[in-house]
C-alpha positions as CSV (number, residue, x, y, z in Angstrom):
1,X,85.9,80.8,149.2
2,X,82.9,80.9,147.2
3,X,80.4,78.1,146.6
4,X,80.1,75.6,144.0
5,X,78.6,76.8,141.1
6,X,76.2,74.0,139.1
7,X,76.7,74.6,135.8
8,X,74.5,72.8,133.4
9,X,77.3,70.9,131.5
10,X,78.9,70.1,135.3
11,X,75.8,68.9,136.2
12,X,75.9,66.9,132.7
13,X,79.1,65.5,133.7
14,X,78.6,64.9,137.2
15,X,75.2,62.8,135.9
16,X,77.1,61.0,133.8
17,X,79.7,59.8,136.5
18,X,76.6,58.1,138.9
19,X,76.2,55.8,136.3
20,X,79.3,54.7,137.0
21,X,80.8,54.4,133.9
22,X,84.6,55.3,132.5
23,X,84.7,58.5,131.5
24,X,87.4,60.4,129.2
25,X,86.5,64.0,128.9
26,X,89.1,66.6,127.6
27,X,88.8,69.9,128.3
28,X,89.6,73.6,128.0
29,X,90.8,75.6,131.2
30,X,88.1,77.5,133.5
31,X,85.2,75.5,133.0
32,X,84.9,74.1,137.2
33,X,85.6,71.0,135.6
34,X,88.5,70.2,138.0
35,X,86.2,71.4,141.1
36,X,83.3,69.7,140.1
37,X,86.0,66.5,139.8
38,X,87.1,68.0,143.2
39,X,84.0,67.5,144.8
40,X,83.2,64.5,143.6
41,X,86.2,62.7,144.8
42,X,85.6,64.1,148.5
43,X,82.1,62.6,147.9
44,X,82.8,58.9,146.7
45,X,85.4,58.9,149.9
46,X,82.7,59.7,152.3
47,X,79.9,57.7,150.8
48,X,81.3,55.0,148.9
49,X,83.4,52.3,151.3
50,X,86.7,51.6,149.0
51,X,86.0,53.6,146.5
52,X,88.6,53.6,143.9
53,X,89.5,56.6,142.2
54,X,91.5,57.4,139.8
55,X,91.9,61.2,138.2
56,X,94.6,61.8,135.6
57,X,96.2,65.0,134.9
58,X,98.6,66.2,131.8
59,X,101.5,66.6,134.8
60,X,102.6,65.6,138.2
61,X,102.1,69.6,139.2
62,X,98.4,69.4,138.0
63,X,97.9,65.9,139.5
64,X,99.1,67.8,142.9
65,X,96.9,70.6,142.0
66,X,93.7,68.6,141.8
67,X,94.9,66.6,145.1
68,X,94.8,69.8,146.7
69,X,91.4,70.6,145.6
70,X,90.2,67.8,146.9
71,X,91.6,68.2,150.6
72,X,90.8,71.7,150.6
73,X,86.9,71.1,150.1
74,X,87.6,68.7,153.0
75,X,88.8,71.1,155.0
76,X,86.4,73.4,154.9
77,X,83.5,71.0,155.7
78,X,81.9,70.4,159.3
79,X,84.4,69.1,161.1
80,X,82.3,66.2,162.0
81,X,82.1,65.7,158.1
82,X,85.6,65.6,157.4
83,X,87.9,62.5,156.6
84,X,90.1,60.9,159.2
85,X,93.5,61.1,157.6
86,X,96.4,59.0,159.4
């Protein structure tokens, strides 16, 4: 496990999605886009009560990939930190 790397153009991105506007963005492979998505989505479900989120993916195995991103920078926060899953 490393850290998160802030790129300029993920922090370009990420600056864009506080505004809290749609955002299409295509993309090549290995730019910590997915991460950066990742993170973000383990942010808006801490922080922002009924936070609707939607991430779409070329494929049901890269939707499931991105899924796991997300619950595997949850897991490896504090555990006081972490979401309550049922």
């Amino acid at each position: 496990m490393i850290p998160l790397e802030l790129w300029p153009h993920t922090v370009d991105i990420a600056t864009t999605w506080q505004t809290g506007e749609s955002h299409i963005e295509g993309k090549a492979r290995q730019l910590g886009y997915s991460w950066q998505l990742a993170a973000y989505d383990d942010w808006l479900m801490h922080f922002r009560k009924n936070a609707r989120i939607l991430s779409i993916s070329i494929g049901e195995r890269e939707s499931k990939e991105l899924l796991g991103k997300v619950r595997f920078i949850d897991d490896h926060l504090p555990a006081w930190m972490q979401l309550q899953r049922y």
